[in-house]
C-alpha positions in Angstrom: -50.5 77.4 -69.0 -50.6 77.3 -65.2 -53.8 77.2 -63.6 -53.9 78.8 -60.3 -57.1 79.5 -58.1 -58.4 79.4 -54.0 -60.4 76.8 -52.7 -61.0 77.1 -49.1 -58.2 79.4 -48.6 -55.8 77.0 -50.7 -54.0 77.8 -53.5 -53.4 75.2 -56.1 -50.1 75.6 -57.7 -49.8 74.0 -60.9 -46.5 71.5 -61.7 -45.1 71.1 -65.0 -41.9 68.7 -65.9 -39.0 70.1 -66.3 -36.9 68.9 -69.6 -34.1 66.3 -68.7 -32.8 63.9 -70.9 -32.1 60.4 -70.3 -28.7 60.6 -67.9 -29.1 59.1 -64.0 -26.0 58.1 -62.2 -28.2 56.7 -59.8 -30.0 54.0 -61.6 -31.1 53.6 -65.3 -34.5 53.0 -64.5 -34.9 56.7 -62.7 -34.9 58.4 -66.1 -37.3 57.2 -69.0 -39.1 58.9 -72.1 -42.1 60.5 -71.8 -44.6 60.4 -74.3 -46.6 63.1 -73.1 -47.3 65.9 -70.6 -48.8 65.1 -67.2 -49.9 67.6 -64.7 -50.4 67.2 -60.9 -51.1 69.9 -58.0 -49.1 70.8 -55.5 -51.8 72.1 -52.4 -49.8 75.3 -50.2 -51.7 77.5 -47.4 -50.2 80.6 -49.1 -49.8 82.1 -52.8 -46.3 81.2 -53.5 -44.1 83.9 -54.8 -42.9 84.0 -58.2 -39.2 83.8 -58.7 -37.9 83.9 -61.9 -4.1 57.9 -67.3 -7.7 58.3 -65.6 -7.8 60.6 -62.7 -6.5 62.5 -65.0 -9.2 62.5 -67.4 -12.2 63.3 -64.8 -10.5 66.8 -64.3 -11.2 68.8 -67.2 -15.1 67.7 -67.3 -16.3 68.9 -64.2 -17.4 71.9 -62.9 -17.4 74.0 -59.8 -19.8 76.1 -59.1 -20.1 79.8 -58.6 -22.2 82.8 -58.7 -25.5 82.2 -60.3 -27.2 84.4 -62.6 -30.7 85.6 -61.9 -32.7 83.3 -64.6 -32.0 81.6 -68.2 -32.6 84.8 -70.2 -31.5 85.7 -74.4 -29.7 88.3 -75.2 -29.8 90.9 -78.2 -27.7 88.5 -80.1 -30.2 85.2 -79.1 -27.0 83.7 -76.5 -28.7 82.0 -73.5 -27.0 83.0 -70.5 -26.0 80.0 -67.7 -27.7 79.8 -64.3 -24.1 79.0 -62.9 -20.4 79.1 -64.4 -18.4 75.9 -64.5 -14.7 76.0 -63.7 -14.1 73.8 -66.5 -10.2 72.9 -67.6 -10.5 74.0 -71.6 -6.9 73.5 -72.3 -7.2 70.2 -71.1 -10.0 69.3 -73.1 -8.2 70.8 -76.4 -5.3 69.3 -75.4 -7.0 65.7 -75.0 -9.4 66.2 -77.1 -9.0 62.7 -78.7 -9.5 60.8 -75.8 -12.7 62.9 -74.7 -14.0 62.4 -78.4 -13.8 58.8 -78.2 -15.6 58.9 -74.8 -18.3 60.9 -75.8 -19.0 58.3 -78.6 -18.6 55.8 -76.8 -21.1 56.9 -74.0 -23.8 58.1 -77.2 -23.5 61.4 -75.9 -24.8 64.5 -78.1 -22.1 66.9 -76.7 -20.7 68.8 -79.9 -16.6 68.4 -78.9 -15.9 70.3 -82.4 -17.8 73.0 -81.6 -16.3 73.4 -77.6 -12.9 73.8 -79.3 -14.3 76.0 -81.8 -15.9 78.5 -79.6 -13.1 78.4 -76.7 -10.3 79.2 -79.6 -12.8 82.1 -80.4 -12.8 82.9 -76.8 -9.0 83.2 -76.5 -8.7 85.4 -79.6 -11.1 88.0 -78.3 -9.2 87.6 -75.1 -6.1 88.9 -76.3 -7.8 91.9 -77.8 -9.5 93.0 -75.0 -6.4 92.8 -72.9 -4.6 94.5 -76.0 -7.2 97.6 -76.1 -7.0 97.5 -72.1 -3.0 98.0 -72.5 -3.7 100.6 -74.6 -6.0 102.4 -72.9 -4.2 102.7 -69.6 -1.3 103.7 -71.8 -3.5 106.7 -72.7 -4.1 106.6 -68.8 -1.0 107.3 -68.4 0.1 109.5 -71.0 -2.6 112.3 -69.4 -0.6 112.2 -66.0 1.5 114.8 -67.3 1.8 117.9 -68.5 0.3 118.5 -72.2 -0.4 120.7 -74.8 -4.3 121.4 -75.1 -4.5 120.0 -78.4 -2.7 117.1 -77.1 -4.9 116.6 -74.1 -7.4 116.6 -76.4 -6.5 114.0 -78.7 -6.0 111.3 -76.1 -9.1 112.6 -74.6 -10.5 111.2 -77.7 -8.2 108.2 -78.5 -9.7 107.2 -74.7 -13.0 107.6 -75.3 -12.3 105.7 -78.9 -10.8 102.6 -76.9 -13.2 102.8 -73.5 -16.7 102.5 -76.3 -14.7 99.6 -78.7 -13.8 97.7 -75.2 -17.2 98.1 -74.3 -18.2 96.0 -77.5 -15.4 93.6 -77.1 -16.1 92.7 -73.4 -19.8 92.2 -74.1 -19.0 90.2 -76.8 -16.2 88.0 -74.5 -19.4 88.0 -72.0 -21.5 86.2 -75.0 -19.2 83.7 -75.9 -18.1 82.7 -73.0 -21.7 81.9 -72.0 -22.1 79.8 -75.5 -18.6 78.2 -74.5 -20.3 77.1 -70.8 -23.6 75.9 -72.2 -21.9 73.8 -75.0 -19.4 72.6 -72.6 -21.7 71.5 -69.7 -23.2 68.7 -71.8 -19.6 67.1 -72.4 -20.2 63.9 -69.7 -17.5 62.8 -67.6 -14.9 60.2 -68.5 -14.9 56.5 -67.9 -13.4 54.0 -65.9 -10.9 52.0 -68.0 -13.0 48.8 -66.7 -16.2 49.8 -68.4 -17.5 47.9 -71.0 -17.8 49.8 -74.3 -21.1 49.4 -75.8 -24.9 49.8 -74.8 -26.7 47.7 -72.4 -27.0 44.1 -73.4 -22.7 44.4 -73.6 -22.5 45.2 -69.5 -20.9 42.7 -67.8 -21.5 40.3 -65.1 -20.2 41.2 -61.8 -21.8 38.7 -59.6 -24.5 36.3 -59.3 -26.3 35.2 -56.3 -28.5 32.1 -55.3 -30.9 31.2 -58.0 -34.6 31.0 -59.0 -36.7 29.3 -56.5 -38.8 26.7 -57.6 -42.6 27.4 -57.3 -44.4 24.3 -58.0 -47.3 25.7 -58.6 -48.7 28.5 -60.6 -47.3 32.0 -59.9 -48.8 35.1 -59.7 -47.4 38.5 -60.4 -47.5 41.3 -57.3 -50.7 42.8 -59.0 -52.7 39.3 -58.6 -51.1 39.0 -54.4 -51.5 42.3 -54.0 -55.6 42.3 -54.8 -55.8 38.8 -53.2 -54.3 40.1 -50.0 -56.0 43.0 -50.1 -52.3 45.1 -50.3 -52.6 47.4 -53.3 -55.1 49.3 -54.9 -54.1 51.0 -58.1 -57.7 51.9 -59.3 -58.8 54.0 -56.6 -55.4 55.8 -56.8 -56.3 56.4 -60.8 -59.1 58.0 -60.2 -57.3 60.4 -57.8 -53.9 61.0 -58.6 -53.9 59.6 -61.7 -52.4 56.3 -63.8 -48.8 55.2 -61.9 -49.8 56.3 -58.5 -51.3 53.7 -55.9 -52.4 53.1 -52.5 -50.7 50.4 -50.2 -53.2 49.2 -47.6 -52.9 46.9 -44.5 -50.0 44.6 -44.1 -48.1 46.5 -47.2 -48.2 49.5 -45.1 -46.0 47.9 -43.1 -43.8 46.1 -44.9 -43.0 49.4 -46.7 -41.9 50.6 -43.3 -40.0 47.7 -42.2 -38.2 47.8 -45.3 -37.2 51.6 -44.5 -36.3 51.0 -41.3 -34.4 48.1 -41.8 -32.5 49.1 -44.4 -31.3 52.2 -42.1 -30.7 50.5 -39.5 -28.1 48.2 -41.7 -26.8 51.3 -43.4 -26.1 53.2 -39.9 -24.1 49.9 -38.6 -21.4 50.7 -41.3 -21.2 54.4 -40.0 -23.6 56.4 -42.2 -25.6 59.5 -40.7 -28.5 59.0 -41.5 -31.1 61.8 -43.0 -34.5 62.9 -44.0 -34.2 65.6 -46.9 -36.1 68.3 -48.9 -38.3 66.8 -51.3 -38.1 70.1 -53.1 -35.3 71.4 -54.6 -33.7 74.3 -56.7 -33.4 73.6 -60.2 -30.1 74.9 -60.4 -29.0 72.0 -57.9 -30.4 69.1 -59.8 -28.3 70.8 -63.1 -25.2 70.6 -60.9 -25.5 66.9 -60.1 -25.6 66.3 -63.3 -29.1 66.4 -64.9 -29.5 68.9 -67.8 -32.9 69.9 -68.3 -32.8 70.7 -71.4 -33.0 68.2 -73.4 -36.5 66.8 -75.5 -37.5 64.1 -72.9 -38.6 65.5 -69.4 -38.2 63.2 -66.4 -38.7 65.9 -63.5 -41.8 67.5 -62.0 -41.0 71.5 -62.2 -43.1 73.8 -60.3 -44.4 76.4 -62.4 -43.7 80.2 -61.7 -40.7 78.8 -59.6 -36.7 78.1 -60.1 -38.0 74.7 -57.6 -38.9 70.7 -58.6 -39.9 67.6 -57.1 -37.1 65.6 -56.5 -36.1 62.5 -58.3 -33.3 60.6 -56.1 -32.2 62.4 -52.6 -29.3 62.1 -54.3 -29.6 65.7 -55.2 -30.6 67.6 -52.4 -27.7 65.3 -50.5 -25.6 66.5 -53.0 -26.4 70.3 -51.8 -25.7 69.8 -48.2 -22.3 71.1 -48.6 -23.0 73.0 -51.7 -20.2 75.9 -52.3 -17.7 74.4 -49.1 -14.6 73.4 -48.4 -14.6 70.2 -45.8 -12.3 69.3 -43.8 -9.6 66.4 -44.7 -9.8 65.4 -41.4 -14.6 64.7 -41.9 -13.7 62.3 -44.8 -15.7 60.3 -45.9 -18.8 62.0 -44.7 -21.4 58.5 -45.6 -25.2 59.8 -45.4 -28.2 57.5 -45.7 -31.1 59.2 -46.5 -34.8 58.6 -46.7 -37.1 60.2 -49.1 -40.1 60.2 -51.7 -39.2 60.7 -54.8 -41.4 61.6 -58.1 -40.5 60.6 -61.5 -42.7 60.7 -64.6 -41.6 57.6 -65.7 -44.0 57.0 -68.7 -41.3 54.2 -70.4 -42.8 51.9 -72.8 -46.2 50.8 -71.7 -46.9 47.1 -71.2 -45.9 43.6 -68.7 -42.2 44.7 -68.5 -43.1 48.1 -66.6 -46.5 46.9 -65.1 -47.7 47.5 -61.4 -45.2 48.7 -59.2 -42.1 48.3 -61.3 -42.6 51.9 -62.7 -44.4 54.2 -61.0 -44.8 58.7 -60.4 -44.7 58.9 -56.4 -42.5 56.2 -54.1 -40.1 56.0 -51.0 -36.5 55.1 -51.4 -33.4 55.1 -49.0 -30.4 56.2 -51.0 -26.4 56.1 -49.7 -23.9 59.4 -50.8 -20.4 59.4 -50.0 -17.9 62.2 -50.3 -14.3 61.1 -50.1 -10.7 62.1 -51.6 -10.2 61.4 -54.7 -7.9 58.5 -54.5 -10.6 56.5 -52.5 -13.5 56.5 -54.2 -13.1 53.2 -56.2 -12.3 51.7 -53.0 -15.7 53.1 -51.3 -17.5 52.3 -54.4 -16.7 48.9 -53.9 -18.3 49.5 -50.4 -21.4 50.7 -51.5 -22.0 47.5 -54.1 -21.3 45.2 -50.7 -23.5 46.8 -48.8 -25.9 46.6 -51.3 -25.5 42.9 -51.8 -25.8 42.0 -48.4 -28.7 43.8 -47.9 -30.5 41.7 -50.8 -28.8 38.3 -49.8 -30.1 39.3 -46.2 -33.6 39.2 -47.7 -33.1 35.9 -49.2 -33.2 37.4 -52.9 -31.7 35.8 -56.5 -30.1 38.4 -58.2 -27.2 39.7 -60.3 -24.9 42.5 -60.2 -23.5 43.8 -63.2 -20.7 46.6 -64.5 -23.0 48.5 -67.0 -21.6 49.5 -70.5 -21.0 53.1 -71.6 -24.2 53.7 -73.2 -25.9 53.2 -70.1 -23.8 55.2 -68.3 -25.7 58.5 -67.4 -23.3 61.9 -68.0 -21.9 62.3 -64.2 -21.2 58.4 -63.9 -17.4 57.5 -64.2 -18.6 53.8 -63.4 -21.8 52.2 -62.4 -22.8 48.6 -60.6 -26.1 47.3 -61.0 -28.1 44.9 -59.3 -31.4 43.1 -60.6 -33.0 40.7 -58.9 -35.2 38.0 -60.4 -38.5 38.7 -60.2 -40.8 35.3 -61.1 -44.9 37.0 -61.7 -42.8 39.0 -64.1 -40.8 36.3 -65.3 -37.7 38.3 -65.7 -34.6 40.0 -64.0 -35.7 43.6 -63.0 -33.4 46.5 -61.6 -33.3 47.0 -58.1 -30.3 48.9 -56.8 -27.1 50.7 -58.5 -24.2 51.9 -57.1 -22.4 54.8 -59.5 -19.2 56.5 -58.5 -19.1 60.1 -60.0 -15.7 61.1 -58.9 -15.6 64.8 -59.5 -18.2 65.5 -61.9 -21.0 66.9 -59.6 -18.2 68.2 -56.5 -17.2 70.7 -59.0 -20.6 71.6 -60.0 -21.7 71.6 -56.8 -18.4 73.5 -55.4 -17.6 70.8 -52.8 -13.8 71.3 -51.8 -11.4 70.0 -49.3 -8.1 70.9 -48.2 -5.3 68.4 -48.1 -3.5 68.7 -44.5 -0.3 66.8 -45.2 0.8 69.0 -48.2 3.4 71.2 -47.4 2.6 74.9 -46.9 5.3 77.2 -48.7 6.2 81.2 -47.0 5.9 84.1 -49.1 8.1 86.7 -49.2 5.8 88.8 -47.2 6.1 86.2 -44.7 2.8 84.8 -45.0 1.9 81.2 -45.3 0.1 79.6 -48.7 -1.6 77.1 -47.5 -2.2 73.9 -49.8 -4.4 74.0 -52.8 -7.9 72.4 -52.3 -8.9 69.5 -54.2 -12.8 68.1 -55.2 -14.3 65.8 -53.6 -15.3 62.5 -55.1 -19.3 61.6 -54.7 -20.3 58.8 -55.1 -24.8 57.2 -54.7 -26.3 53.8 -54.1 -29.7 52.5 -53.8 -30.1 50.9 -50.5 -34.0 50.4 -50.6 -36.2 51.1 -53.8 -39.0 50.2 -51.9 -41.7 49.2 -55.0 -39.1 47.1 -56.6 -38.6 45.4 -53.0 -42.0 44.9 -52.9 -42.4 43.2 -56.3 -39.7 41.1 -55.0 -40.6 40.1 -51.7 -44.5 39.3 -52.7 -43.5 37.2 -56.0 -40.4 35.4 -54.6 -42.0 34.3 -51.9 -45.4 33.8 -52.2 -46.8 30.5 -51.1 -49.3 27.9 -52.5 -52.2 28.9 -50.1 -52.0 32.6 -51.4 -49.9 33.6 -48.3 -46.8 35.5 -48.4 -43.8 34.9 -46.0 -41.9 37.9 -44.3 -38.1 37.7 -44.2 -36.4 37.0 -41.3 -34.7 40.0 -40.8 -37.7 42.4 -41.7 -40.3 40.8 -39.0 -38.8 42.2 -35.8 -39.8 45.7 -38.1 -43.5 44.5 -38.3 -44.2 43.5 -35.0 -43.2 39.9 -35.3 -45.7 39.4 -37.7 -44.1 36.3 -40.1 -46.7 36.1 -43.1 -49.8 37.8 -45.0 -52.8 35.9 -45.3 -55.9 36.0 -47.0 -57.9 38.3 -45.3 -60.7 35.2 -45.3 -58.6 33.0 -42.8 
């Protein structure tokens, strides 16, 4: 239950998470279970107000988005009504409906196929009797045009009235089921690249591999033991205010974490990306068209209670909106934005070394790269996105790996996925860093994102007017330029020195005012 009361003037809104299961195109490490419920405040000057082949294959599984109804509400006959329809291609599905079976299996989705075909053959059944009892009530329509015999008047006055109260039942019913059709159909993830390998995470395969461990020869400390040292991090005083997972970075850290930022979009912009600061808030209704149901039994998201609005996870999403329900022109594409924001994540994995300090935490700042393009170019721009990633870790002088991840690590709206991990020595392992997913047309038609092909011919009605070409989806695609926690955990434990110091990358120092090393505050 929400707890709301005035302090000062300021009202304390309550959050509460939002249920979303396990399914990030972003990066698999966005989007782990949570064992239990967390609470956190959000402070606001006013009370807020309460609201209530391939190509092919990606078609039929997306969905556009379109007018929205007022809240997630049951009916008299317990059918939960979508927030937003999805233009989904049904006769596709049934028409391929091995192929998307052997994906969804594949990808250890819980979307019940059996029951999509089920419910849309009920849907076209009830179909044709509306539109037979419409027939035959404007036949009766028609039939009282002319002139009739009272008694005959009358009987068609009833026949209409007959026909007008069983097409009331039949339409509400069609309303029903087509709702149950949506809501089953939404969880149905998007197909997969014929490159991906099938399996879950330990059968990914390697893409690349850069540099190699360097050799510390002496003994090495994780990022908790340099960050108390140097007097960088403080994770206790940040427990007793906000909480376990949340922390304070102090002094030189403060910096780094800025120089990493604007570093990293100063490299993106080079390679012609505008860049952004977005909304850290966010309709729920747009995170469920990029692709993140919440309704699933793990909750990954921060909702805010009383509210159709949560905390952001990845700018991903609210980039995603920008051009929510458009149609861009050919001639803008690509649009490439680099965008900075927090991001909050419950991120409660499994407890313990692998997940310790930084690695996993509730509140951070990360700098994330969306592209929208046609659809025939977005393996080519996804290709883009892992470079620019990999130059902007070789740039820093890291070890790492990239690799094509398998299907059950693929999250629903991810058609393909590169990841990089970098090797991170305290930890004495290879931790996630960065991932590059391209989700061709699975959130564009969600999110209603549309452009208009300009060298298709236009064809000349008979009216003389001109049809102009059919839109087509854009393809999306994300990338993580800058986690900066994770960069942290690598910059301080790859480089860390025997005296305790830490050196600064090259490229970063002109970002922290020349300085080239952290000391021990005693020197």
């Amino acid at each position: 239950m929400a707890l709301q009361c005035r302090l000062s003037g300021t009202t304390i809104q309550s959050l509460k998470m939002a249920t979303i299961p396990i399914s990030s195109s972003s990066s698999r490490f966005i989007f782990r279970t949570l064992p239990k419920t967390l609470n956190l405040a959000l402070f606001s000057r006013h009370t807020p107000p309460k609201a209530p082949p391939f190509s092919v294959l990606i078609r039929a599984l997306s969905a556009q988005a379109v007018a929205a109804a007022p809240a997630a509400q049951i009916s008299d006959n317990k059918v939960v009504k979508p927030q937003w329809k999805a233009a989904i291609d049904f006769k596709w599905i049934r028409d391929n409906k091995e192929e998307v079976a052997v994906n969804i299996k594949n990808r250890n989705s819980n979307a019940n196929l059996e029951l999509v075909l089920e419910l849309y053959d009920k849907m076209l059944n009830l179909q044709k009797e509306v539109e037979g009892l419409r027939g035959e009530r404007n036949n009766v329509a028609n039939k009282m045009k002319g002139k009739l015999e009272p008694s005959e008047r009358q009987k068609l006055v009833e026949e209409g009235k007959n026909l007008k109260e069983a097409l009331m039942t039949l339409e509400e019913d069609l309303i029903n089921l087509r709702d149950e059709l949506q809501l089953e159909a939404q969880c149905i993830p998007n197909m997969t690249h014929p490159d991906v390998p099938i399996g879950g995470e330990d059968s990914s395969k390697l893409r690349n591999m850069v540099g190699s461990p360097r050799k510390l020869d002496f003994p090495v400390k994780d990022h908790l033991q340099i960050g108390k040292e140097l007097d960088l991090i403080d994770f206790d005083a940040a427990a007793e205010v906000s909480g376990s997972k949340f922390y304070y970075l102090r002094n030189e850290a403060v910096l780094l974490e800025m120089a990493l930022i604007n570093w990293t979009l100063a490299e993106v912009m080079k390679r012609g990306f505008t860049p952004l600061i977005t909304p850290e808030v966010v309709r729920s209704s747009v995170v469920e068209k990029c692709g993140f149901q919440p309704r699933g039994e793990n909750t990954q998201v921060y909702s805010i209670e009383d509210s159709d609005q949560c905390l952001i996870g990845t700018a991903e999403i609210p980039v995603g909106g920008i051009h929510m329900d458009s149609i861009v022109a050919e001639s803008s594409l690509p649009i490439k934005y680099v965008a900075f924001s927090h991001c909050f994540r419950t991120e409660a994995g499994a407890a313990g070394t692998a997940t310790r300090g930084l690695y996993r935490v509730h509140q951070f700042s990360k700098v994330e790269m969306f592209i929208l393009c046609k659809q025939e170019e977005s393996d080519k721009y996804h290709e883009e996105l892992i470079k620019i990633e990999e130059d902007l870790f070789s740039s820093l002088g890291l070890h790492y790996k990239t690799l094509d991840m398998a299907t059950g690590d693929l999250g629903a709206p991810a058609y393909r996925k590169f990841d990089v991990e970098a090797w991170m020595p305290g930890l004495e392992r290879y931790g996630e860093i960065s991932s590059a997913s391209n989700c061709t047309d699975y959130q564009s038609r969600r999110l209603g994102i549309r452009y208009r092909p300009s060298e298709s011919p236009s064809t000349t009605s008979k009216k003389g007017k001109t049809n102009q070409a059919a839109t087509k989806f854009v393809h999306t695609l994300n990338a993580t330029a800058c986690a900066v926690p994770r960069m942290l955990v690598c910059l301080l434990e790859n480089f860390q020195q025997e005296d305790g110091s830490v050196i600064i990358p090259d490229p970063l120092r002109p970002f922290m005012g020349g300085i080239e090393a952290i000391y021990p505050k005693s020197r």
